[in-house]
C-alpha positions as CSV (number, residue, x, y, z in Angstrom):
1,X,0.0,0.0,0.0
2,X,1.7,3.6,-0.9
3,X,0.1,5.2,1.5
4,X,1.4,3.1,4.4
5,X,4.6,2.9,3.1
6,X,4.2,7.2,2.7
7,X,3.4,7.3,6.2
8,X,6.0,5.3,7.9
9,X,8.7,7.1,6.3
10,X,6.6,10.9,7.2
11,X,6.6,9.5,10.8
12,X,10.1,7.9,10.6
13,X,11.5,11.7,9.4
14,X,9.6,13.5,11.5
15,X,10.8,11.3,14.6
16,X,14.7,11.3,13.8
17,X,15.6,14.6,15.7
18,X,14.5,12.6,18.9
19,X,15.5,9.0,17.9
20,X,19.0,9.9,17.0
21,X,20.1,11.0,20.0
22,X,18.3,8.1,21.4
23,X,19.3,5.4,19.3
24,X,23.3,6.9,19.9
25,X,22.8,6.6,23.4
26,X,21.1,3.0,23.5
27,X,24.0,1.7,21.4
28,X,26.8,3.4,24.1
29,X,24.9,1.9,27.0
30,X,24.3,-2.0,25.2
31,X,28.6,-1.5,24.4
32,X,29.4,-0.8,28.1
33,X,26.8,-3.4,29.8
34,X,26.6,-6.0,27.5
35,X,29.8,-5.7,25.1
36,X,30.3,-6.4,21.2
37,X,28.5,-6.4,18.9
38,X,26.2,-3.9,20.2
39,X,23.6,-4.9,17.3
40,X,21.6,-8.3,17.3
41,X,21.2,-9.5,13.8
42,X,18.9,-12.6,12.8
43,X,17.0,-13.6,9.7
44,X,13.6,-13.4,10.1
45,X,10.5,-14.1,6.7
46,X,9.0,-10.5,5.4
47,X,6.5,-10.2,2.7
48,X,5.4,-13.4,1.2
49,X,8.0,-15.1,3.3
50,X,11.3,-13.7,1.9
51,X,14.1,-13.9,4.5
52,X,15.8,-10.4,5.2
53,X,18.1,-8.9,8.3
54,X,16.5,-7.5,11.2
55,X,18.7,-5.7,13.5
56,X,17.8,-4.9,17.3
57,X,20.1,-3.8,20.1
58,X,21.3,-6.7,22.0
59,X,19.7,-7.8,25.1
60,X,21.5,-11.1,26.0
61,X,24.9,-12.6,26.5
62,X,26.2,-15.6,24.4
63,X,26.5,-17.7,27.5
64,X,26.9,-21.5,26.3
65,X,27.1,-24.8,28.0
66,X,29.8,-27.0,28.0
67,X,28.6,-28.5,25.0
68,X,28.8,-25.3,23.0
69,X,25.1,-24.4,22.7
70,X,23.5,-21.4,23.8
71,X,22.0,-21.3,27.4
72,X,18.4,-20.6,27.6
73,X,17.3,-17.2,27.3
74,X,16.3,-16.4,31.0
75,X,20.4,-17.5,31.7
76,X,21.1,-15.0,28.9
77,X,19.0,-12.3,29.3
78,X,20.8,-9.4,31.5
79,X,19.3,-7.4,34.0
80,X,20.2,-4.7,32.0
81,X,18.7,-5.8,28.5
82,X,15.5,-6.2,30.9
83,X,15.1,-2.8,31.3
84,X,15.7,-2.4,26.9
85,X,13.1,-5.1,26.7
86,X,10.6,-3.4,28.9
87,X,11.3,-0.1,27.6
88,X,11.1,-1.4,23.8
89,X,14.6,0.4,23.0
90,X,15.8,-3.0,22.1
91,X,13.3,-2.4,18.8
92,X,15.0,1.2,17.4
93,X,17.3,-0.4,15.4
94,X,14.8,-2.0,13.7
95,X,14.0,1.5,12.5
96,X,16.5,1.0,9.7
97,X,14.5,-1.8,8.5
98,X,11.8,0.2,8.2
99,X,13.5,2.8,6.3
100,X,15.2,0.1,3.8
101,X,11.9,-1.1,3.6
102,X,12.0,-4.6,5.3
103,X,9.0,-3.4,8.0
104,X,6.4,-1.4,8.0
105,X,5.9,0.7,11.5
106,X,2.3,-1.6,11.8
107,X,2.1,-5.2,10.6
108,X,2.4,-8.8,12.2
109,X,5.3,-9.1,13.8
110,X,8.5,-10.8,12.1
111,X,8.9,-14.0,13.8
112,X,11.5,-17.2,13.2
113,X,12.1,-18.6,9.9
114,X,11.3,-22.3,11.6
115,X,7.8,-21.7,12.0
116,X,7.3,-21.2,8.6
117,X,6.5,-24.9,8.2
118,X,4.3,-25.2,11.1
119,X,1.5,-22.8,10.2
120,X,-1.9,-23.6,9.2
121,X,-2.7,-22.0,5.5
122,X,-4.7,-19.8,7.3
123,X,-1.9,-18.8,9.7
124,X,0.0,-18.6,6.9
125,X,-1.6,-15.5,5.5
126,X,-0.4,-13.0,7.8
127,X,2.8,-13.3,5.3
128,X,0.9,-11.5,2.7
129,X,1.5,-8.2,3.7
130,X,4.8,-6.1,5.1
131,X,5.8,-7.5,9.1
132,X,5.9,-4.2,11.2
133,X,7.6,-3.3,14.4
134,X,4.2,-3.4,16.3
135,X,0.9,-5.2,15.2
136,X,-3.0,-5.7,16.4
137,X,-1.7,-8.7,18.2
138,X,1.2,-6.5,20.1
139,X,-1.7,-4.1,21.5
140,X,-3.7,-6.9,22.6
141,X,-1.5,-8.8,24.8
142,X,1.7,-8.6,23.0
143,X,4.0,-11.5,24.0
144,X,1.8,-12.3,27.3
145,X,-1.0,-14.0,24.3
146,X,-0.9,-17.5,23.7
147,X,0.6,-18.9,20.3
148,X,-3.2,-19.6,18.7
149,X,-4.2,-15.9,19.2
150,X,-1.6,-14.1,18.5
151,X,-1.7,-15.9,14.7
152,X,-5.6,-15.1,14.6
153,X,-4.9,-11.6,15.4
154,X,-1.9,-11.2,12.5
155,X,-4.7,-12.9,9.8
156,X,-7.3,-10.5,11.1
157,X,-5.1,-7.0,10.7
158,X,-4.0,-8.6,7.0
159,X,-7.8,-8.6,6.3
160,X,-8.8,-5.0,7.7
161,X,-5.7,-3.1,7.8
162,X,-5.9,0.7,7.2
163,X,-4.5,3.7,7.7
164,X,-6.8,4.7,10.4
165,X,-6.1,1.3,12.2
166,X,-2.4,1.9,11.9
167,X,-2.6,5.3,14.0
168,X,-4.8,3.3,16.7
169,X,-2.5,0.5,17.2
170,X,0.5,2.9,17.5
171,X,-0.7,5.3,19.7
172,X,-1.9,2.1,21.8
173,X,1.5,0.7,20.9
174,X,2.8,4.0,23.0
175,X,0.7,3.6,25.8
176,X,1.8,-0.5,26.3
177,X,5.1,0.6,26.1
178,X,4.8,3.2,28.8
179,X,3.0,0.8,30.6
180,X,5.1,-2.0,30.2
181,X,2.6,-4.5,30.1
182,X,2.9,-7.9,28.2
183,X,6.7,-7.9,27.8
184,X,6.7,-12.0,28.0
185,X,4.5,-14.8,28.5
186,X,4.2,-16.4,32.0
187,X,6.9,-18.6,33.3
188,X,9.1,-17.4,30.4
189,X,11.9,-14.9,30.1
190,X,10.4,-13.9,26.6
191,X,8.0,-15.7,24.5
192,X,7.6,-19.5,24.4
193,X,8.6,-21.1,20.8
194,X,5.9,-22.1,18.8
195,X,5.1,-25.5,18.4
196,X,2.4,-25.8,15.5
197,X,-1.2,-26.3,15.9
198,X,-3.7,-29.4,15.9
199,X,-6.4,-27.6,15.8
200,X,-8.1,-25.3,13.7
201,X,-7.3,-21.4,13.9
202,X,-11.2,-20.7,14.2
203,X,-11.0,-22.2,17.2
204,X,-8.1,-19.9,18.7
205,X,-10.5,-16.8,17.0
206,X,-13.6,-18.4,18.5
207,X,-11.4,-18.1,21.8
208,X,-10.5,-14.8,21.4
209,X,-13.8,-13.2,21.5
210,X,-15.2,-15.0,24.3
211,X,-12.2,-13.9,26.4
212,X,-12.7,-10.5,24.9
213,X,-15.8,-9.7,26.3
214,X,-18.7,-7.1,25.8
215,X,-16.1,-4.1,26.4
216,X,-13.3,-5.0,23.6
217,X,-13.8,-5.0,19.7
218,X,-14.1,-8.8,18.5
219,X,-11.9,-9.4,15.7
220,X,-13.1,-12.7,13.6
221,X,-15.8,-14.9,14.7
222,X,-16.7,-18.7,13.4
223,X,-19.8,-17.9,11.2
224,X,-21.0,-21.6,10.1
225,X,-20.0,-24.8,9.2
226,X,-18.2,-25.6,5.9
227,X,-18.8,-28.7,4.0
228,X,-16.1,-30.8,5.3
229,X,-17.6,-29.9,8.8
230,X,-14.9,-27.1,9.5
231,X,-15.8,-23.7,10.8
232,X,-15.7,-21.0,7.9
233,X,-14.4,-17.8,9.4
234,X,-15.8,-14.8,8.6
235,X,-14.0,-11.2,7.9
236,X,-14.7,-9.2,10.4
237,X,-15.4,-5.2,9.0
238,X,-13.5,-2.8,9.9
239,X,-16.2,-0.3,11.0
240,X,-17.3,-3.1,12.9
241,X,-13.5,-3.4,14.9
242,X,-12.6,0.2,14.9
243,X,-15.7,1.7,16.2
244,X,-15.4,0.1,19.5
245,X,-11.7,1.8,19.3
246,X,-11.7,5.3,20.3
247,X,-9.5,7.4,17.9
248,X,-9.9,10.3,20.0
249,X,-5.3,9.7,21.6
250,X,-6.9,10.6,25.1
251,X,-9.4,7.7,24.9
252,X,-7.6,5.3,23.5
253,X,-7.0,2.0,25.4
254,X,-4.5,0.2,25.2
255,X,-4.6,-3.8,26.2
256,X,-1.6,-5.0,25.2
């Protein structure tokens, strides 16, 4: 879409006199408490599942066992690269990406070329647009979701995406991060890997709107049977999602 990519780069321009200094002064601080290299690089699948670079300030140690393998990530994580995680300045380097044109500011996130495999054709779809730096998924839950409804939530914003949804999920995106809510799932230091799925994703969207509730937007809902006795999921509108989204910055929640 030109427009989205038009406005990433008129937000990304507009935002460099701030994230400069930032960025320079995230890099000096990962170089002093963590070490070399001060950027994290990792191949991650973009649009229609090409591989690309994405760079992040580092976060861990390369702590490995006596058998040369990495430790887990709780054993690498550092107290400080806590504090990057929770404040999300782990994700400026990204920024780059966005400018090369790898991300888009709002899209599903980027996640590890291994689960390519292990997604359902539905699941799959949230491949068909740009991955972003924050999603729909990221400002409802964000990496506190489980596996199942985090995928529902990426097919959902590749079906209604819009400019106006885009501003709503980053100025929610704003608020998680100032609250620092949902900055890893329960019992883990991050996010747990993803196994694959035996069942069907409109059974994860059918749980999503029941946990939901009457005061949240539902995203996708089962609509009827198919005729190999699957559930057909319907599109959700737009109108339908965004309305029960204020706009208005001041009223905007965000439940990430």
């Amino acid at each position: 879409m030109v427009a989205k990519r038009l406005l990433d780069g008129i937000l990304v321009v507009a935002a460099l006199p701030l994230l400069v200094p930032l960025m320079a002064g995230t890099a000096l601080a990962v170089r002093l408490f963590i070490g070399r290299p001060v950027l994290f690089v990792q191949q991650r699948p973009g649009l229609h599942g090409r591989l690309f670079n994405l760079y992040k300030f580092r976060t861990m140690t390369d702590l490995r066992d006596t058998q040369g393998a990495l430790l887990p990530d709780a054993d690498r994580l550092t107290r400080f690269g806590r504090l990057l995680r929770a404040a999300s300045l782990d994700e400026l380097a990204s920024l780059f990406n966005v400018i090369r044109g790898d991300l888009a500011l709002v899209g599903p996130r980027p996640l590890l070329p291994e689960y390519l495999p292990l997604y359902s054709a539905e699941q799959a779809r949230r491949h068909d647009v740009r991955p972003g730096l924050t999603g729909w998924a990221q400002v409802n839950g964000r990496n506190a979701v489980a596996w199942q409804d985090r995928l529902a939530m990426d097919v959902w914003y590749v079906d209604n995406q819009s400019i106006r949804l885009d501003l709503v999920i980053l100025f929610r995106t704003m608020m998680k991060v100032l609250r620092r809510e949902g900055i890893s799932a329960d019992g883990e230091a991050t996010m747990s890997r993803f196994m694959g799925n035996g069942t069907e994703l409109a059974d994860a969207v059918a749980a999503i709107d029941d946990q939901r509730g009457a005061g949240n937007p539902a995203s996708i809902r089962p609509e009827q049977k198919g005729s190999g006795g699957g559930d057909v999921v319907r599109r959700a509108e737009p109108q339908q999602m965004l309305g029960a989204i204020s706009v208005n910055p001041i009223a905007a929640e965000r439940s990430f």
